[in-house]
C-alpha positions in Angstrom: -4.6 -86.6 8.1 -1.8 -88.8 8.7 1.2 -86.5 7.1 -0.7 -83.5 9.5 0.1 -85.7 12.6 3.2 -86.5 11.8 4.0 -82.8 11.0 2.0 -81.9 14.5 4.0 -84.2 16.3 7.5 -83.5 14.3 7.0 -79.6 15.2 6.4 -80.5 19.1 9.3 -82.3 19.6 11.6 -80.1 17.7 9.9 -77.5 20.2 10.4 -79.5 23.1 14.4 -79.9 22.1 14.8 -76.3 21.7 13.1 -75.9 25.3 15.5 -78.3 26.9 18.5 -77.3 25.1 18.0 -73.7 26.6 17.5 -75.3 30.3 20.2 -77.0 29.4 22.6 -73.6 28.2 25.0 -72.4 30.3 25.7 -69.3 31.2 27.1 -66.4 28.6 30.5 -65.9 28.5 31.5 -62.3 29.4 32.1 -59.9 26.5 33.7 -57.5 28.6 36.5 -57.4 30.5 35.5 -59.7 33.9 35.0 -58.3 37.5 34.1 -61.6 39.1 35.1 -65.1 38.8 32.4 -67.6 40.8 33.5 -71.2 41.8 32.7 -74.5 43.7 29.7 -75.9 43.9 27.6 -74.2 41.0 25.5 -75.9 38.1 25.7 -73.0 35.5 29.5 -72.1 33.9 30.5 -70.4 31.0 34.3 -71.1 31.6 35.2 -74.6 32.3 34.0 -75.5 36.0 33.9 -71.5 36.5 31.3 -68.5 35.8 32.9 -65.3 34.9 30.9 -62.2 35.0 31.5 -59.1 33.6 29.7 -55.8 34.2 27.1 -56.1 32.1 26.0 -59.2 32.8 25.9 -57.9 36.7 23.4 -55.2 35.1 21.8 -57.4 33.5 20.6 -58.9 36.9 17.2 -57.4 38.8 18.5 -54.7 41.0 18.3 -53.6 43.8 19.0 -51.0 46.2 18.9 -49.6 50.0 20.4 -46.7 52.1 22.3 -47.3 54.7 24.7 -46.0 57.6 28.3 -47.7 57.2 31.7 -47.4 59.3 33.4 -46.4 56.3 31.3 -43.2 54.9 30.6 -40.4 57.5 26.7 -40.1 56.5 24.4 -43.0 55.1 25.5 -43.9 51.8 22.6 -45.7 48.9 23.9 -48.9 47.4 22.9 -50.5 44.5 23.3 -53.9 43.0 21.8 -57.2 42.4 21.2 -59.0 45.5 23.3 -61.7 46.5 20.8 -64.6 46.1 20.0 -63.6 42.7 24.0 -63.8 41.8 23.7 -67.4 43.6 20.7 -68.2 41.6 22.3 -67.2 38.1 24.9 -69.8 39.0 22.7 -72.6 40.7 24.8 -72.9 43.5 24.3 -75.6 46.2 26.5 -74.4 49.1 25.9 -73.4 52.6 29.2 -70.8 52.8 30.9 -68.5 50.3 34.1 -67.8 50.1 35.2 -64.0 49.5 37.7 -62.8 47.7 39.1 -59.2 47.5 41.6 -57.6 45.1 44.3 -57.3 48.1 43.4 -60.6 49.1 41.5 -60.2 51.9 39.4 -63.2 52.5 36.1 -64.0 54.1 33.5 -66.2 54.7 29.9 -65.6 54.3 26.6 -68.1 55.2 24.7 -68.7 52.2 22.0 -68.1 54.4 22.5 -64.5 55.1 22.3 -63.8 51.6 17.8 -64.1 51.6 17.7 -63.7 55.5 19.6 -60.4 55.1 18.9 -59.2 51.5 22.5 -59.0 51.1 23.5 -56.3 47.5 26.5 -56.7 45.7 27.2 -53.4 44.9 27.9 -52.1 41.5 27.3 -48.6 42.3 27.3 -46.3 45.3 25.0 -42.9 45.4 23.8 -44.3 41.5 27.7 -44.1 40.5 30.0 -47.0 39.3 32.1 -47.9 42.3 35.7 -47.3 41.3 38.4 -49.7 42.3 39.7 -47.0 44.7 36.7 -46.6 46.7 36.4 -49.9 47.6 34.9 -51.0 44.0 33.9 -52.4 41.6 32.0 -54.7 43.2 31.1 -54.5 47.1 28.6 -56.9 49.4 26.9 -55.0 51.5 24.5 -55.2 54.1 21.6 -53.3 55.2 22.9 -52.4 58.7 20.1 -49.8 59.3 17.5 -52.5 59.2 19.0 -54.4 62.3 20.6 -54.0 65.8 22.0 -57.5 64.3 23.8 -56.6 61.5 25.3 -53.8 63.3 28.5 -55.7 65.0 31.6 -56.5 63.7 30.8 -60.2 62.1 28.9 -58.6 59.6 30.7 -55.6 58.6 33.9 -57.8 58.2 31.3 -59.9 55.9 30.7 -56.5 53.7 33.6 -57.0 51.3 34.7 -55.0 49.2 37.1 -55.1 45.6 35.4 -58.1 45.3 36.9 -60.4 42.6 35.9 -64.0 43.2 33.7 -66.0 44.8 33.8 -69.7 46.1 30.7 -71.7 46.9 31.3 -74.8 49.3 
């Protein structure tokens, strides 16, 4: 009875390490070639004090997608994507602003909070096709302008970035 205990209790705990060294994982390293570098203040890396996604690994996240009327496409365009706040979730990030980074450079900063009050996408496609670099992909935050006289000014169409490469949580 005693050597059934102890086998009991020996399984659990090796159980119970296996749980927590999976919480404790970070995130997996891209085996691709990467489209988005994430920094600052996140919990879960998978290069140094970085997370680097590639493609797939944006795929791999629950997507999402809306239609909506732009300034940069003459008739409502669908866009499809993960939503922002899952991205931030995947990383753990702790932030209140995100720093946006395009291929040319452009900059931008973006609330964390308009990523759940909003239902912000990052685009990885655009009419169910992969966003290429020179139509403003691969990657593209976008936000659902149609579903508010709000979002329809000029602070939150210079927020929709797109060639996004990297982003910085502070």
């Amino acid at each position: 009875m005693l050597k059934i205990r102890r086998t009991i209790i020996t399984g659990g705990l090796l159980l119970a390490g296996f749980a927590f060294s999976g919480a404790a994982l970070a995130l997996d390293a891209p085996k691709e070639r990467p489209v988005l570098t994430i920094s600052g203040k996140i919990a879960a890396t998978n290069a140094g004090n970085t997370a680097i996604f590639d493609m797939k690994m944006i795929e791999a996240l629950p997507q999402h997608s809306f239609t909506t009327s732009t300034p940069w496409f003459d008739k409502p365009v669908k866009f499809t994507g993960p939503l922002l706040s899952d991205v931030m979730a995947a990383v753990k990030a702790s932030g209140t602003v995100l720093g946006a980074l395009a291929i040319n450079d452009y900059r931008i900063e973006i609330p964390l909070s308009d990523t759940a009050k909003h239902e912000v996408i990052m685009a990885r496609l655009i009419n169910d096709q992969p966003i290429r670099v020179r139509d403003k992909g691969p990657l593209f935050i976008i936000y659902p302008f149609d579903r508010s006289i709000e979002l329809r000014s000029s602070t939150y169409y210079e927020r929709s970035i797109w060639q996004l490469k990297a982003l910085e949580v502070q």
